[in-house]
N, C-alpha and C positions, 0 to 999 in steps of 0.2 A: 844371897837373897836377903837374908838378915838386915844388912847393910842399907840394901836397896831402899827396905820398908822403913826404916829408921830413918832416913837420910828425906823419903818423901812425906812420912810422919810431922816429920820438924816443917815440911813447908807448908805444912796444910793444920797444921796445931792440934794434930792429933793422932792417937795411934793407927796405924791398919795394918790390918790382918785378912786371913784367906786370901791369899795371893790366885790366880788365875793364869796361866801363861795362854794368849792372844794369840801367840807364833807371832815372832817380830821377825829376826834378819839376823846374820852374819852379823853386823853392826851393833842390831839393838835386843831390847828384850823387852816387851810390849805384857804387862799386868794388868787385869783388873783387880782390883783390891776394896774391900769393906772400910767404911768409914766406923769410928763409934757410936758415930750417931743415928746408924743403919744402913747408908747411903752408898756408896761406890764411887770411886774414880779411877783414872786410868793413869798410870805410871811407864812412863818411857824412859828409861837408863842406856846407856850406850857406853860400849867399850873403848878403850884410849888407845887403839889405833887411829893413825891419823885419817881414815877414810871414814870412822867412825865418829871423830870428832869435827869434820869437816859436815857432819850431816848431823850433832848433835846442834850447832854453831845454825845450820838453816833451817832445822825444825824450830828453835827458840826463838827465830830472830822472825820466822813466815809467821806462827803460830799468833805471837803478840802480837802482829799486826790487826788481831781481831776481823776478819775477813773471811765469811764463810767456812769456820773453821768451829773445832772445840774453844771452847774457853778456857784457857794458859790460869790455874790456881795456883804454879809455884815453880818456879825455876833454880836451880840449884849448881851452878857452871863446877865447881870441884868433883863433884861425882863422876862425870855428868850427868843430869836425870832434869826431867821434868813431868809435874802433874797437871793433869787438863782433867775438864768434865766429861761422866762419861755419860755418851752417848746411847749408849742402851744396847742392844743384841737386834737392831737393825737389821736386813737385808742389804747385802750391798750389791750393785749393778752389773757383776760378775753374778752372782747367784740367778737373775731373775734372766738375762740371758742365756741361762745354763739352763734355766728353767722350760715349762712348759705352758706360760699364761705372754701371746704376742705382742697381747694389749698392756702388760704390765711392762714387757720388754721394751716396745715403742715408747711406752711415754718415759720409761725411765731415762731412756737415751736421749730425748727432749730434754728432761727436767736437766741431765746430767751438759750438754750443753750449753743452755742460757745459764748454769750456775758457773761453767768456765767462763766464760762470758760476761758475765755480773761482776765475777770476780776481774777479771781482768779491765772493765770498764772504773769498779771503784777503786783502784789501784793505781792509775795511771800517772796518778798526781800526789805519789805515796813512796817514790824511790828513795828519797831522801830517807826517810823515816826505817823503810830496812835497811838500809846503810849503817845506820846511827845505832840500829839492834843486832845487825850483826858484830858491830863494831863490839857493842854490850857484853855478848857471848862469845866473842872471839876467841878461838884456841889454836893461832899462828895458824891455820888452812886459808889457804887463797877459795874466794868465793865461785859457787857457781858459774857466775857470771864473769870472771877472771879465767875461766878453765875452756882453753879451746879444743874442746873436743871437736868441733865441726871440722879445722883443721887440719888433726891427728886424723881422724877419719878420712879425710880426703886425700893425706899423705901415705896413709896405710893401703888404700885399694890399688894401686898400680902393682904391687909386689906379691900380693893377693891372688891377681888376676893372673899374674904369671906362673904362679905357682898350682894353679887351676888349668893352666895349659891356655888361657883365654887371651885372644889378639888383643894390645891395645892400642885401639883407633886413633888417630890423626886428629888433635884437636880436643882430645879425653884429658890433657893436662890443664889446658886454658879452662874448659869445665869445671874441672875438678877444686882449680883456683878460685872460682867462682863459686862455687858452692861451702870451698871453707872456711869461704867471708861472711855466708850468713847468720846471723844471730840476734844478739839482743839489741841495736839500734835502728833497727826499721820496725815503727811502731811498737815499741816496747810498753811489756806491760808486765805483770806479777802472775807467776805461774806458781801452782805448789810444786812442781817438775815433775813426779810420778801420776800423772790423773788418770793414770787406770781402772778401770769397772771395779778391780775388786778394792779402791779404796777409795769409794765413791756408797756413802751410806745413804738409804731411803729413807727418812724417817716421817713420821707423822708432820714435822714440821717444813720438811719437802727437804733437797737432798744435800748432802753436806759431805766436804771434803774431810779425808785424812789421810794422814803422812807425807809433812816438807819437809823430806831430808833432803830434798834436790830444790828445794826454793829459791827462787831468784828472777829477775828480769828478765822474759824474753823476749823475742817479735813474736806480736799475737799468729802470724802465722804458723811459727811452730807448735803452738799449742792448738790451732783450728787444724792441722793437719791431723790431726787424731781423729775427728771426726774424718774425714776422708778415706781414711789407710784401711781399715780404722784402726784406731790405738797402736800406733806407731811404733813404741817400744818397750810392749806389753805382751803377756804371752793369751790374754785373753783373746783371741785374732780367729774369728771363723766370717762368715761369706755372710751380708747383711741383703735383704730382698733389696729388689730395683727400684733407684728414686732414695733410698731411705737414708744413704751416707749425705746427699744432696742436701735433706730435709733438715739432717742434724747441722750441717754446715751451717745454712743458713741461719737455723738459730742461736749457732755462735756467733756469728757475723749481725744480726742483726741488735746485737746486744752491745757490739764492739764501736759501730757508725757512731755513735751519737760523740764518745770521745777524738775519733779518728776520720771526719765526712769524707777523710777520700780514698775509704774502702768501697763506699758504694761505690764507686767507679770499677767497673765491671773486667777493666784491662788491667787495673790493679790489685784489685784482689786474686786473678787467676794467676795473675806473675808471679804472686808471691808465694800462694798455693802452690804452683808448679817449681819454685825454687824452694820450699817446705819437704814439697814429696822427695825430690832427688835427695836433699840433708837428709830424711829420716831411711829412705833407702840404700845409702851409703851406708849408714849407721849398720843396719841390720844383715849388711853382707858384713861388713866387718867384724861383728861381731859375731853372727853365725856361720859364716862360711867355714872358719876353722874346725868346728866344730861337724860338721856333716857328714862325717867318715861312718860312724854311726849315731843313726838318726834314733831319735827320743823326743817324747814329750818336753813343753816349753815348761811345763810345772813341775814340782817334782812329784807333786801329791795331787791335786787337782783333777777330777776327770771330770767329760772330755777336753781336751787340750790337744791344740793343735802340734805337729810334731817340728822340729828347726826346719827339712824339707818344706814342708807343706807352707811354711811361711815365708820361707827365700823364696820358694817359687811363686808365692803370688805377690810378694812386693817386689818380683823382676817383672812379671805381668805388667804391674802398674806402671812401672816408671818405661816400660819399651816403648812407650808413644810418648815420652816428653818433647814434645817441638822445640821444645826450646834450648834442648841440649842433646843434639844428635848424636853427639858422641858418647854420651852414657845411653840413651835409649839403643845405638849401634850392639853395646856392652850388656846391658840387660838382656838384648836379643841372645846374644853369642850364650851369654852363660845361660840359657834356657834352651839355648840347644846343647852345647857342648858339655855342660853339667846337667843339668836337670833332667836335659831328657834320657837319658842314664838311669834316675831314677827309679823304681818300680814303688809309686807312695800314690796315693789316693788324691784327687783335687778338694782343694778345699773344701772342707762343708759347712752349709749354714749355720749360726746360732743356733741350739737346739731349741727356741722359743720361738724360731721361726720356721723351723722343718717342713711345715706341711707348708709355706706359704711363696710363690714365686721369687725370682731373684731377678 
């Protein structure tokens, strides 16, 4: 800790003190810290594993991009650490869904939209630039955008599914190949990568991103699929009322046309939405299927939170009707009967900001 405040002291030309821990990650260690001159910032350090340095390398590199984000006061690549402003004791968009006010919920999930969206429209014409920053901070990790996880993913579920007892369908490979193609060059734009509710702050000056340890270029569709799912590969995941995933979509989408006119075209956006849903639902069997022997909470601390159950089964729901790939909608079927319905878990429940109100 010593170390830490010393090291971010020097980047900001002055001592601090009263350390705060934020709860950061396995990876990092997240401070606020006293200036001398009264003030606060916020200090992110991160450990020199290389999955650590691989996310210290895309927070420094998304962050100076200055795009909806904190303001970068001092970067320090040997530690690794970096100081940004801090933004205050906020609300963030996990809180107010957790919460019990609909109409704070509703507009947060708007606000929290068009700022994906803003970000991804001012961005478009800015790849070069996190290139050249990542190049900056480099610490030998291949970039986000270098890492196919789509994939890995798509080569991991057939062994998965066997190992679950689940047939696999005639034509589930050709799919599967197609799906571990998609990624960052169909409409690519600048994701922070995690934009999940809880690091999504409300401030007075309306809502602001944090933490790009996954920053990089993607197809805006994998970032609009969050509004869909909703929040794809987040454990924030409960049942949103009817009409309102739609609502947020479009205000991602609507933010997105002016750079890309032909997402308004109505067969291109749902293609790609529908090749979004199957990526992020591959993702979330692979990574939780394993795991479902016994079921727990997505958080560790967090409550309410959905449980790994509760959330395989409704992103198998979703993706069972994809027309456009019968052979994972065949698979989603199966594993909803041949595993879930096995079962004994609760169906999902709504945001608790939205409890009294229809679905």
């Amino acid at each position: 800790m010593e170390s830490i405040l010393q090291a971010a002291g020097e980047l900001v030309g002055g001592e601090l003190s009263g350390p705060v821990d934020l709860g950061g990650s396995s990876r990092s260690t997240v401070l606020r810290c006293r200036t001398a001159g009264g003030g606060s910032v916020i200090v992110k350090a991160f450990g020199n594993e290389p999955e650590s340095l691989r996310c210290f390398t895309a927070e420094a590199a998304g962050l100076s991009l200055g795009i909806s984000a904190p303001e970068v006061l001092g970067v320090d690549p040997r530690v690794p650490l970096l100081v940004m402003a801090d933004l205050g004791n906020a609300p963030t968009l996990a809180d107010v869904l957790l919460g019990n006010d609909p109409a704070l919920a509703e507009n947060g999930l708007l606000a929290w939209a068009r700022a994906l969206g803003a970000l991804a429209a001012g961005s478009v014409h800015r790849r070069a630039d996190l290139a050249r920053l990542w190049s900056r901070y480099d610490k030998g990790m291949p970039s986000w955008e270098d890492e196919p996880w789509t994939a890995r993913n798509a080569a991991a579920l057939p062994a998965l599914l066997g190992g679950a007892g689940v047939r696999h369908p005639a034509g589930l490979d050709e799919e599967l190949s197609r799906i571990g193609t998609a990624g960052g060059d169909v409409h690519p734009a600048f994701t922070p990568g995690d934009t999940c509710p809880d690091n999504s702050l409300i401030t007075p000056e309306g809502l602001r991103l944090i933490d790009f340890e996954a920053a990089c270029y993607q197809s805006v569709f994998l970032t609009a699929a969050y509004c869909r799912m909703p929040f794809s590969s987040c454990w924030c995941v409960f049942a949103l009322p009817a009409g309102m995933a739609a609502e947020i979509e479009q205000a991602y989408r609507a933010e997105v046309v002016g750079v890309y006119p032909a997402l308004a075209e109505d067969e291109v956006w749902q293609a790609g939405m529908r090749q979004a849903t199957a990526v992020w639902t591959v993702d979330a069997t692979v990574r939780l299927l394993p795991r479902v022997m016994e079921d727990g909470p997505l958080h560790p601390s967090r409550r309410p939170a959905p449980t790994r159950r509760q959330v395989l089964r409704h992103r198998w729901e979703t993706a069972s009707g994809l027309e456009e790939y019968p052979a994972l909608a065949e698979t989603m079927r199966s594993l909803l009967r041949e595993v879930a319905g096995t079962w004994e878990v609760a169906p999902l429940p709504p945001y608790p900001a939205f409890a009294n109100r229809g679905r």
